[in-house]
N, C-alpha and C positions, 0 to 999 in steps of 0.2 A: 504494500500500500504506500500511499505518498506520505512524504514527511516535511515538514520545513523546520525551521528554525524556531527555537526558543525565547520568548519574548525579551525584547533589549531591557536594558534600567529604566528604570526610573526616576533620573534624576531630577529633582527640585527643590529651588533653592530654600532656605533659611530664613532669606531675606525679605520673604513675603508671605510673613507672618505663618508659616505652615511648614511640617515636616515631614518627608516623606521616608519610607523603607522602600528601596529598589527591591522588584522583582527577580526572585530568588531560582534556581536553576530548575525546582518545584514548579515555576510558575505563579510563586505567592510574593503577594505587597501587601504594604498599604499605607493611608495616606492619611493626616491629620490637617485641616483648617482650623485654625484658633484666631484668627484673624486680630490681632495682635497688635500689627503693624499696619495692614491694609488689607483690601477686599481680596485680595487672593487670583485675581483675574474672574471673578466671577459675574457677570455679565446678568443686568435684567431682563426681565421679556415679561411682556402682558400679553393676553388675548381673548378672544368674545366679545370683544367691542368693536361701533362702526367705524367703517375707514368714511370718515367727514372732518373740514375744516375744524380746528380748534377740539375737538374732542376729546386732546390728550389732557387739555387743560381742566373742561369741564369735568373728567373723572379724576381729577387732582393726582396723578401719577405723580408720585415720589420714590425716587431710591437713595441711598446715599449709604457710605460707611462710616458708622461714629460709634460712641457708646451707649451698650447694650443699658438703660434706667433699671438696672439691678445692682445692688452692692458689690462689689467685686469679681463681677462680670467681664470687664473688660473691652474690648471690640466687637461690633458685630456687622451686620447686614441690615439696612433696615428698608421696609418694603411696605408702600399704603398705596391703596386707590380705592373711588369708591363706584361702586359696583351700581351704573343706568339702564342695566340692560338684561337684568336677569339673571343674568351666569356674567361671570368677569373670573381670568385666570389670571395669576401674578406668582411672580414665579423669580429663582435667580438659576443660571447653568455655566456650570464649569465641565470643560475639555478635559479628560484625560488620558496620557497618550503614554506610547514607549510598550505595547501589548503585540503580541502575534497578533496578525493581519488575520481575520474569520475563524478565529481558535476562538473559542467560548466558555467565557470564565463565569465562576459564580462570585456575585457580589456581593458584601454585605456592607450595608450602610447605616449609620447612625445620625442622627443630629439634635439640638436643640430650635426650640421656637417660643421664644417669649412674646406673651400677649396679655392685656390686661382687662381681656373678656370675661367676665362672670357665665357662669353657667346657668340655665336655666331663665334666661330671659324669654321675649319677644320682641319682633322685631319685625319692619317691613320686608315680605317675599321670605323672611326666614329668621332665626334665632343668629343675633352677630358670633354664637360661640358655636354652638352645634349646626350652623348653617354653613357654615364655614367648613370645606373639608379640605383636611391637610392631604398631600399626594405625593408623592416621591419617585423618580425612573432612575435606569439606567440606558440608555439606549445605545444604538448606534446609528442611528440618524441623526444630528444637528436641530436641534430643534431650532425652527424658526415660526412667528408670526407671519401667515400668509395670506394677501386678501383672497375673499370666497364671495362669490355670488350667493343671495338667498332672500327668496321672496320678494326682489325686486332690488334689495341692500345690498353692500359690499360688505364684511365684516370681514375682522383679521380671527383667523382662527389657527390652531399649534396643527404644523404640521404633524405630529404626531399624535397616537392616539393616547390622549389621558382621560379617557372618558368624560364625563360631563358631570358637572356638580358633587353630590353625594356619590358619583358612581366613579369606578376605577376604569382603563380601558387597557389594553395590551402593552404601553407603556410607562405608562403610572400605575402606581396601588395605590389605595386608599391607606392611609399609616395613623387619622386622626381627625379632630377638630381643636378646632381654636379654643375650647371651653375651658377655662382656669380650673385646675385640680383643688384649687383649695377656694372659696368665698371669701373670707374671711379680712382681706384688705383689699376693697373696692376702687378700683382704679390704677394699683398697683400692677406691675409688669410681676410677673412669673415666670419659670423656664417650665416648660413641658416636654419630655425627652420622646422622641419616634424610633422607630427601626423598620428596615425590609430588608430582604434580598431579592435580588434579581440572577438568572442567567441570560447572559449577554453574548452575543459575539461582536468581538472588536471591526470594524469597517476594515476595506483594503491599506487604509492609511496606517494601521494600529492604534485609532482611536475609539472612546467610547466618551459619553456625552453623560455628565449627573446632572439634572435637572428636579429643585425640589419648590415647592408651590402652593397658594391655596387654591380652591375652587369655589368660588362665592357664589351662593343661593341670599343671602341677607341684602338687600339693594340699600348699602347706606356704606359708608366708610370702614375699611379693614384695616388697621394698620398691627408689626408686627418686627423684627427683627428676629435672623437669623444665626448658631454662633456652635462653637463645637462639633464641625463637620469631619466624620472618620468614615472613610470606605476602605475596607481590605477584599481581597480577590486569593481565589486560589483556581486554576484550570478545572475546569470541568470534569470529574473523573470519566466519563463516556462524553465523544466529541457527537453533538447531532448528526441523525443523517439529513440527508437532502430528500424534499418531497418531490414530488413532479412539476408543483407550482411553484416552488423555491428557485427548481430547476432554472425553468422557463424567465423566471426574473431576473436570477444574474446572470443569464445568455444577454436576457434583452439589456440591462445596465449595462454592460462591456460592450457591447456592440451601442452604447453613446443615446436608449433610450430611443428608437426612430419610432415615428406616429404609427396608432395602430388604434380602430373602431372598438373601444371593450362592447358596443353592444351588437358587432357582429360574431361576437365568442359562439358557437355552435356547439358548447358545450353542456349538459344539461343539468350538470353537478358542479358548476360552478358560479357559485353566486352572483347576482348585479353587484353587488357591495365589496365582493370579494378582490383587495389591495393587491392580486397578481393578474386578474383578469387582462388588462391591456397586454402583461408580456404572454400569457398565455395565447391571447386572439394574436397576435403577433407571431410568435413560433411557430402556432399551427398553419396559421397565410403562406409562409416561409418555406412550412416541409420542414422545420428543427425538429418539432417534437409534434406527434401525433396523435390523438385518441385509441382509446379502445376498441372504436365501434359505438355505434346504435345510441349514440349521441353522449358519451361518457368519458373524463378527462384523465381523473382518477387524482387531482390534482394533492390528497394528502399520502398518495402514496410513496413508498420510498422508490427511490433510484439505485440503480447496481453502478458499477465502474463500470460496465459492458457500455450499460445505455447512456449512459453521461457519454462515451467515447463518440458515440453514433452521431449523437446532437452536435457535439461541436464539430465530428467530421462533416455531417450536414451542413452545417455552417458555412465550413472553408469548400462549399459546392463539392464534397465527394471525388477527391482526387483518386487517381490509379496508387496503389498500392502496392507492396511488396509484402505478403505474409511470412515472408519469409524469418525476418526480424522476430516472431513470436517463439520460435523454434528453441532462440534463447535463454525462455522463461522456462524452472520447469512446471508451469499451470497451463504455461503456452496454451497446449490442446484442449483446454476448458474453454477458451473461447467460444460462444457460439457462432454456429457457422455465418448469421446475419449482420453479428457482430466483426467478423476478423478484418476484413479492409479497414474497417472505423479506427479499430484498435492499435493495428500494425502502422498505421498513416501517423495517428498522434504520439506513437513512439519515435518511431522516426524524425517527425517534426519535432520532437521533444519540447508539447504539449503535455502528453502524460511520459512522467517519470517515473516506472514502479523501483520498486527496490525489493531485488529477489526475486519479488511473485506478482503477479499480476491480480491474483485473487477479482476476475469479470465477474460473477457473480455476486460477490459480497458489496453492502450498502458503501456507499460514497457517502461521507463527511463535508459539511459545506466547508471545511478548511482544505479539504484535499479538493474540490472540485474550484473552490477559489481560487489553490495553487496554477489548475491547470487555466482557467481564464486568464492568469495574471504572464503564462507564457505565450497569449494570443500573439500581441505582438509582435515580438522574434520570431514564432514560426511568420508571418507574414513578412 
């Protein structure tokens, strides 16, 4: 099977207020914000609000780094807006990088959120403590605010999915609310401590994205600092495989995203809603990747090495072949025979690199099928 390299350090500095452990030959870090000295690079984002003149002002967006209004607290994050539109996301995201490119780590993250919400209020569209939900990701997408057409409005909404309000979505969890653990000094700022993990896999860059947030149902002013941010990682102990809609995705992202109808999919088990449909209706247009028959994609199913080989020799138009090259494996003859041109061409082109054994039958890993995308190139 393929292999790559083991993820680089970690290194970051001292000097910006945080401490980091380089990742260890394991594959384990981890990383401390104490923000101390300054925001760490950590970057605000809002979303669910309309893209209209003046609008940032009217929802009083503020961020800033100062101190956390607790005794001995020290530095933090501080993050307010106040929520015109129902739902209103706010949120702060730091970059983390120096990870094996599509290796899949498990994360665990910790932090603090001081807020001076009483529990058990009311409140317009929601309780300002229990209406408030706290969220947390790890992703590997970048999250950005992007305008969205709806119901005639533009609104900026997270490219990612962190579900809505109360509710968690594929890249956020739910980790809390804003509702002060004690009553007892009214007004007063509190820490209230969160946790989640995540499994991730790192982008082709070796980066992964923390992103932590509220999601406001309360339409009136949140305000809130952030402080004590720890995420440790250790490698995945089994690396995912690749489904057939995973597949088809990062065929269609290496080949640069080209336009493709998701509502000509001819698929019957693949969702309208469904986040691969486009690279799927794409592959299939193409002749990459195929159906079942009788209107069926199979899209959570896994992938072999065999059939990853196929797609991308599909890709490169199915050149002539030498099966010869297989001869030097001893699985060689496992190949199937539909398979062997695919197989002996991306050795050759050293696309795929086995080592030892070609194992065509056993499931592809989206780190090994990443590997072989990442040598598109050169064979070209």
């Amino acid at each position: 099977m393929l292999t790559t390299g083991i993820a680089s350090l970690l290194a970051l500095s001292m000097a910006s207020g945080y401490a980091a452990a380089p990742a260890g030959p394991a594959g384990q870090g981890s990383i401390h914000f104490d923000f101390e000295r300054d925001s760490a690079g950590f970057t605000p984002i809002y979303a669910d609000y309309p893209d209209q003149e003046g609008v940032e002002e009217f929802y009083e967006f503020q961020h800033a780094y100062g101190q956390v209004p607790i005794d001995g607290a020290g530095g933090g994050l501080f993050l307010s807006g106040s929520n015109h539109s129902d739902d209103l996301f706010m949120g702060y995201v730091k970059t983390l990088e120096g990870f094996a490119p599509a290796r899949t780590y498990r994360f665990s993250v910790s932090f603090k959120l001081a807020t001076n919400v009483e529990g058990g209020l009311v409140g317009v569209g929601g309780s300002p403590g229990e209406g408030v939900t706290v969220k947390c990701g790890v992703t590997q997408t970048a999250p950005a605010a992007v305008p969205v057409a709806s119901g005639g409005t533009t609104y900026y909404r997270l490219n990612i999915d962190a579900g809505r309000q109360s509710n968690g979505g594929e890249d956020m969890a739910v980790v809390g609310d804003m509702a002060k653990t004690e009553n007892t000094r009214p007004g007063e700022y509190e820490f209230k401590e969160f946790q989640a993990e995540f499994d991730t896999a790192a982008n082709p860059l070796g980066e992964v994205y923390l992103i932590i947030g509220t999601d406001s149902g309360f339409e009136a002013t949140t305000s809130y600092y952030l402080d004590d941010v720890s995420v440790t990682w250790e490698e995945a102990a089994q690396q995912p495989a690749v489904t057939r809609a995973q597949a088809a995705q990062m065929l269609f992202d290496t080949a640069d995203r080209p336009s493709a109808d998701p509502a000509q999919c001819p698929f019957r088990d693949v969702a309208a809603d469904d986040p691969n449909r486009e690279a799927i209706t794409w592959a299939q247009e193409n002749g990459y990747l195929g159906g079942y028959g009788n209107g069926q994609f199979g899209p959570g199913d896994g992938m072999t090495v065999e059939q990853a080989m196929v797609m991308i020799y599909r890709f490169f138009g199915s050149p002539a072949a030498d099966q010869a090259v297989l001869s030097g494996y001893e699985d060689g003859g496992q190949v199937s025979p539909w398979a062997r041109d695919a197989v002996a061409w991306t050795i050759t082109s050293q696309v795929f690199q086995p080592h030892g054994a070609i194992a065509p039958q056993a499931q592809i890993t989206v780190e090994e099928l990443a590997a072989c995308l990442g040598q598109i190139a050169v064979a070209c």
